[in-house]
N, C-alpha and C positions, 0 to 999 in steps of 0.2 A: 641340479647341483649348483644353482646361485652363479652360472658361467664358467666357472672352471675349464682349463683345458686340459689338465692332465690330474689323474687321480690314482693314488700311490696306494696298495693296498698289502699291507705288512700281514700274510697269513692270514687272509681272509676266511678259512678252515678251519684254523687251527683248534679253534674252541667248540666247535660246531658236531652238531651231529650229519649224516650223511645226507637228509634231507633237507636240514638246513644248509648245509653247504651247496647243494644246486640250486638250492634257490637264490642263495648270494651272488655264486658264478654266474648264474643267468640275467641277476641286474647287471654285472660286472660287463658281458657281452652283449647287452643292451645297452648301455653306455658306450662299449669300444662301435659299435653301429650307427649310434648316433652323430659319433667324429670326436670324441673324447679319448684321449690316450691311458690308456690303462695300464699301471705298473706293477707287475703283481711277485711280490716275493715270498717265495715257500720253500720247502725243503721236501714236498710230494711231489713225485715223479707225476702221477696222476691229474693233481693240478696245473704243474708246470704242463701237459701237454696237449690243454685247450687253449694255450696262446697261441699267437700265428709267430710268435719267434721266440726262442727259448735260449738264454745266453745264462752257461755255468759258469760259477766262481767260485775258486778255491784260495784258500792262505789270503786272500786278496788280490788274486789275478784270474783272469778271463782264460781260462783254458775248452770253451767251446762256444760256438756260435751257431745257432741252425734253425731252420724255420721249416716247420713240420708242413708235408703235404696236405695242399686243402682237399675234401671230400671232391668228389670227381662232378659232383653234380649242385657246386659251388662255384661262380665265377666271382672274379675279386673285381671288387667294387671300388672307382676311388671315396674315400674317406671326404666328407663334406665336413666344412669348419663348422664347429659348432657357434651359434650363434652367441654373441656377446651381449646378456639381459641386462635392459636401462638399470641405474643405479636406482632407481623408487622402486622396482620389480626386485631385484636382489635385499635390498631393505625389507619389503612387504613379504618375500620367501623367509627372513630371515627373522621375521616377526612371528610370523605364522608358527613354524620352527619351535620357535621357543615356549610361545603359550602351547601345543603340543606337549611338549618335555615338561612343562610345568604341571600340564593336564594328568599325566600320567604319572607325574612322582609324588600329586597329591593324591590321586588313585590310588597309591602302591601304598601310602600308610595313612589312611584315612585318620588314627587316632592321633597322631604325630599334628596332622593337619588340623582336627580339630579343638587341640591344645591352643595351637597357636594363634589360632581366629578369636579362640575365647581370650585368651591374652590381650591382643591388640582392641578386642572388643573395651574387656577393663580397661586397656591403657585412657583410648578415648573416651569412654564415660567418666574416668576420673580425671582429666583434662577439663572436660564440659561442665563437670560439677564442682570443682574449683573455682572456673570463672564465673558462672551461674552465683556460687552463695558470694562469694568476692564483692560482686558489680551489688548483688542485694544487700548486704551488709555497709558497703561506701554507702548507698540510697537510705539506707534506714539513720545513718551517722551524720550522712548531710541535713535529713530532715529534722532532727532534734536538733541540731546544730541550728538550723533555720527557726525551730520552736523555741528558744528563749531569745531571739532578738539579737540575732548577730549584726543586723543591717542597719541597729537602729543609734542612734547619738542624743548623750543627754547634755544640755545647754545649762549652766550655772552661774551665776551673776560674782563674781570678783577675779582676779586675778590667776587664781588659782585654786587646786582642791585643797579645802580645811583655811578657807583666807579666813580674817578676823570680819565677823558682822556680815555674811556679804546679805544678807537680806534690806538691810539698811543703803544700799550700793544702787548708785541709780545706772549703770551698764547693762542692765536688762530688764525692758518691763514689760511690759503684759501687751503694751501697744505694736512692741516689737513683732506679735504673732503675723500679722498683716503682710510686711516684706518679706515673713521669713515663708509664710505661704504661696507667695506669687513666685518662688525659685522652684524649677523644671525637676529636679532630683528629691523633689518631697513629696510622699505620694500621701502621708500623713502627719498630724500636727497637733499636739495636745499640750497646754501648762502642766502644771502640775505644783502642789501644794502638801508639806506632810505636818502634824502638828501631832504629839503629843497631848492626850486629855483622858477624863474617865467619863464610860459608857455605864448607862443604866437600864435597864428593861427589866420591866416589873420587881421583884427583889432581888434582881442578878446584878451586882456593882463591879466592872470589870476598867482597868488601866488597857488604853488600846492608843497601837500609832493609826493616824487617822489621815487617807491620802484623798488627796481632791484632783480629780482630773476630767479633761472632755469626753464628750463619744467617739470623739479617734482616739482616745487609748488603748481601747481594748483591739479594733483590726490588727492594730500596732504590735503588741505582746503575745497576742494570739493563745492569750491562758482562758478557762473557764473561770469563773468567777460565781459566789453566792449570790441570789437571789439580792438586789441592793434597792433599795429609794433613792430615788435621786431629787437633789438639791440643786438645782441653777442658782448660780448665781456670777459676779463679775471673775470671780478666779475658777469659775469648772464646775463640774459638775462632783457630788460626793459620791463616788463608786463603791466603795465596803471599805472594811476597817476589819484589823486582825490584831487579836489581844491577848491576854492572858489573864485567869485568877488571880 
C-alpha cells in the first residue's frame, strides 16, 4: 500500500458479489495484520461484525461503542508499525501501478487502442516526411543556386556599368590577370572578350555574339558547352559562339 498507515474503506461490499466481497474483507484483514489501520464503513450488520471494534452512528452522533469478542482460540496480538517504504520504493510501486492500469485498459479495448497507435503512427511519419522533403528541396535550390554562378564577380574596365568607351579605358588590362591571381579568395581566373560578327560554315551564313575566354571559364560557370576549337591567343582562348539565322 506504498506505506500508508491507515486505509479508509467506504463500502467495501457494496457492489460486490458474496465472493467477491470475502475476498476484499480478507485483504482488508490482511492489511489490519500487518499494522495498517483499517476504517471500514458500511451499513451491513454482517460486515460491520468482522471488525474488532464496531462504533454506530446516527443523525450524526455516536450512539454505540463496542468491540465484539475475539474467537476463544485467538489471542490479541500487539499490532507492529507498519513499516515506512523509501521514497524510490513508493515511486517504483507507483510506477509499477500504473503501467498495470494502463496494461489493462488497453486490454479492455483493443480497437480504441489500435486507432490511436495508428494515429500517432501518421502523426510522426508526417512530421518526418515534411522534414525529409523540406531539407531535400533547400539542397536541390541551393544547388542550382550554386549552378549559375552565385560565387562568381565580373570585373569591367571604366567607372561604372554602361560608362562611355570603357574599352578604350586603360583601368584594366589583361596584365592585371597576374596580381589578381596571387589573392587567396580566387580559386579561378579567366578574361574574357565578346564581339559581335558573322559566322560561316559551308553555305550556312549565320550573325553570332562571339565570346573569347580561358580554360578556367568553364570550372567557373559550371555549364556544359558544344563541342568547340579552340583559338590561343593573347586575349583567351575561343570557347563557342551562339547565333541566330
Amino acid at each position: 500500500m506504498n506505506g500508508g498507515q491507515v486505509i479508509l474503506a467506504d463500502e467495501p461490499t457494496g457492489a460486490l458479489d458474496s465472493h467477491s466481497g470475502e475476498e476484499v474483507m480478507a485483504i482488508l484483514k490482511q492489511l489490519c495484520a500487518q499494522g495498517h489501520t483499517v476504517i471500514l464503513v458500511t451499513h451491513d450488520p454482517a460486515v460491520a461484525r468482522q471488525a474488532e471494534r464496531i462504533i454506530e452512528i446516527r443523525d450524526g452522533e455516536i450512539i454505540a461503542d463496542s468491540r465484539p469478542a475475539p474467537p476463544e482460540d485467538t489471542q490479541a496480538k500487539p499490532l507492529a508499525l507498519a513499516a515506512t517504504a523509501p521514497s524510490w520504493r513508493q515511486m517504483g510501486g507507483r510506477f509499477r501501478e500504473a503501467l498495470i492500469m494502463a496494461w489493462r485498459a488497453m486490454a479492455a479495448n483493443k480497437m480504441r487502442t489500435a486507432l490511436t497507435m495508428l494515429g500517432i503512427i501518421i502523426g510522426i511519419a508526417s512530421v518526418v516526411s515534411i522534414l525529409v522533403i523540406g531539407d531535400a528541396a533547400k539542397q536541390m535550390v541551393l544547388a542550382d543556386i550554386k549552378s549559375i554562378g552565385t560565387n562568381t564577380v565580373d570585373i569591367y574596365p571604366g567607372k561604372d556599368f554602361g560608362d562611355d568607351d570603357p574599352t578604350y579605358r586603360q583601368s584594366l588590362k589583361y596584365g592585371d590577370l597576374d596580381a589578381l591571381r596571387e589573392q587567396p579568395y580566387i580559386s579561378a581566373l579567366s578574361p574574357s572578350i565578346s564581339s559581335s560578327m558573322r559566322l560561316r560554315l559551308g553555305n550556312v551564313d549565320a550573325a553570332a555574339n562571339v565570346n573569347g575566354v580561358s580554360e578556367q571559364f568553364f570550372p567557373r560557370v559550371r555549364h556544359e558547352l558544344y563541342p568547340r576549337r579552340r583559338h590561343r591567343s593573347d586575349a583567351g582562348t575561343v570557347a563557342g559562339a551562339d547565333g541566330g539565322d
